[in-house]
N, C-alpha and C positions, 0 to 999 in steps of 0.2 A: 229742263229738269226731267229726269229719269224717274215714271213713275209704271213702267212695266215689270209686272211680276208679284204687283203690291195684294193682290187679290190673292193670288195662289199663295203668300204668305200668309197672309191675315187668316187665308184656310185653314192651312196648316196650323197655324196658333189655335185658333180657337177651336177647333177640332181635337187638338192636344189639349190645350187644358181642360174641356170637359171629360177627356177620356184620364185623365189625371185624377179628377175632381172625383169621378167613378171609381178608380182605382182606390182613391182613399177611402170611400164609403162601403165599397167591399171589404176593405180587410178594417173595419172599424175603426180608423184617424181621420180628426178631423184637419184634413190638409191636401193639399193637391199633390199629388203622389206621380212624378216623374211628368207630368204634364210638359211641360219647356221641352224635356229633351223626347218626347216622344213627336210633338212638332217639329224641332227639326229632323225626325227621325221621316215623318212623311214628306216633310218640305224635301230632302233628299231624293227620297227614292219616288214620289211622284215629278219631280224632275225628269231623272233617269229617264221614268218609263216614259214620259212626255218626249224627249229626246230621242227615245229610242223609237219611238212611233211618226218621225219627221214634225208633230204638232206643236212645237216649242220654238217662236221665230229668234233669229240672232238680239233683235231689240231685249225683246223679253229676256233673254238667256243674260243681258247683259244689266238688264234692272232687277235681275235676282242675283246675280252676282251683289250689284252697288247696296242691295237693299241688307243683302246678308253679311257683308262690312260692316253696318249700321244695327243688324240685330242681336250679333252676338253678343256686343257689350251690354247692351241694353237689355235683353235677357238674362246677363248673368246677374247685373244690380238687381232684376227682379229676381229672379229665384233666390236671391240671397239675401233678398228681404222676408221671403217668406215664411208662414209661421214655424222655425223649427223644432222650438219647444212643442209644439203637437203634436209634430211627427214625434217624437222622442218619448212623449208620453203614451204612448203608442206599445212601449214598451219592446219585448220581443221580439214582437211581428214586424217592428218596423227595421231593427238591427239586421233581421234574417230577411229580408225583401232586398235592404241595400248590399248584404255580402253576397245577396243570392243574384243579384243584378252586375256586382263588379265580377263574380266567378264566370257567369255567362258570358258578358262581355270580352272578358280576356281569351277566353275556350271560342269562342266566335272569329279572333283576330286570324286565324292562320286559314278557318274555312271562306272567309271574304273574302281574303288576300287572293285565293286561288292559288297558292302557291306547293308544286305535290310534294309528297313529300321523297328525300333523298334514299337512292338505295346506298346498302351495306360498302362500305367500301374493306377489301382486302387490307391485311397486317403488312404484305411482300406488296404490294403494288400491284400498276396495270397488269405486269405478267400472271401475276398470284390470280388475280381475278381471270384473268382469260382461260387459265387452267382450271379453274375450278364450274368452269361454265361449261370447258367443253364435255364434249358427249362419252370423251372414252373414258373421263373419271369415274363418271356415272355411274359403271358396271364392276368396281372395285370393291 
């Protein structure tokens, strides 16, 4: 049985939902406030950085794998039991935290990606661009 990686999960969890728990008592709901996904949000990237540092052995790499198979569902029942009429009662703050988190998110996809972005491409094609690069244009 595969039980490497259960710790640095169980970190990850419980690390998120109190930072969750926080998050809701700051903005005054009584609810846990992104907690789940902010756990696998560490669960992720202290990975990474573990990985990236050689400190992560293939076992391990392979009981975080099996375990995160098994936590996503079970996560999602859970958060979707959660209380969400208190978020909701929340009122305002709570509509503008979740558009203000799905805008972020999306504005985020393209700088994670790493992907640069495209230059201009000419109307006339390769030639049109080569001309308009070169240097005797310039001085027109």
């Amino acid at each position: 049985m595969v039980i490497y990686g259960v710790a640095l999960l169980a970190g990850c969890m419980m690390l998120g939902l109190v930072v969750g728990d926080l998050l809701g008592q700051v903005l005054g709901i009584d609810a846990n406030l992104g907690g789940v996904g902010i756990a696998m949000l560490l669960l992720i990237f202290s990975t990474g950085y573990l990985k990236a540092r050689g400190k992560l052995p293939e076992a391990t790499v392979s009981g975080i794998n099996f375990w995160n198979a098994m936590y996503i569902p079970i996560v999602v029942a859970m958060a979707a039991s959660q209380n969400v009429a208190a978020a909701f009662s929340g009122g305002l703050v709570a509509l503008l935290g979740g558009a203000l988190a799905v805008v972020l998110g999306l504005a985020l996809v393209p700088v994670l990606a790493g992907k640069p972005a495209r230059a201009p491409v000419a109307a006339d094609g390769p030639a049109a661009r080569a001309e308009s690069l070169s240097p005797r244009t310039a001085n027109r």
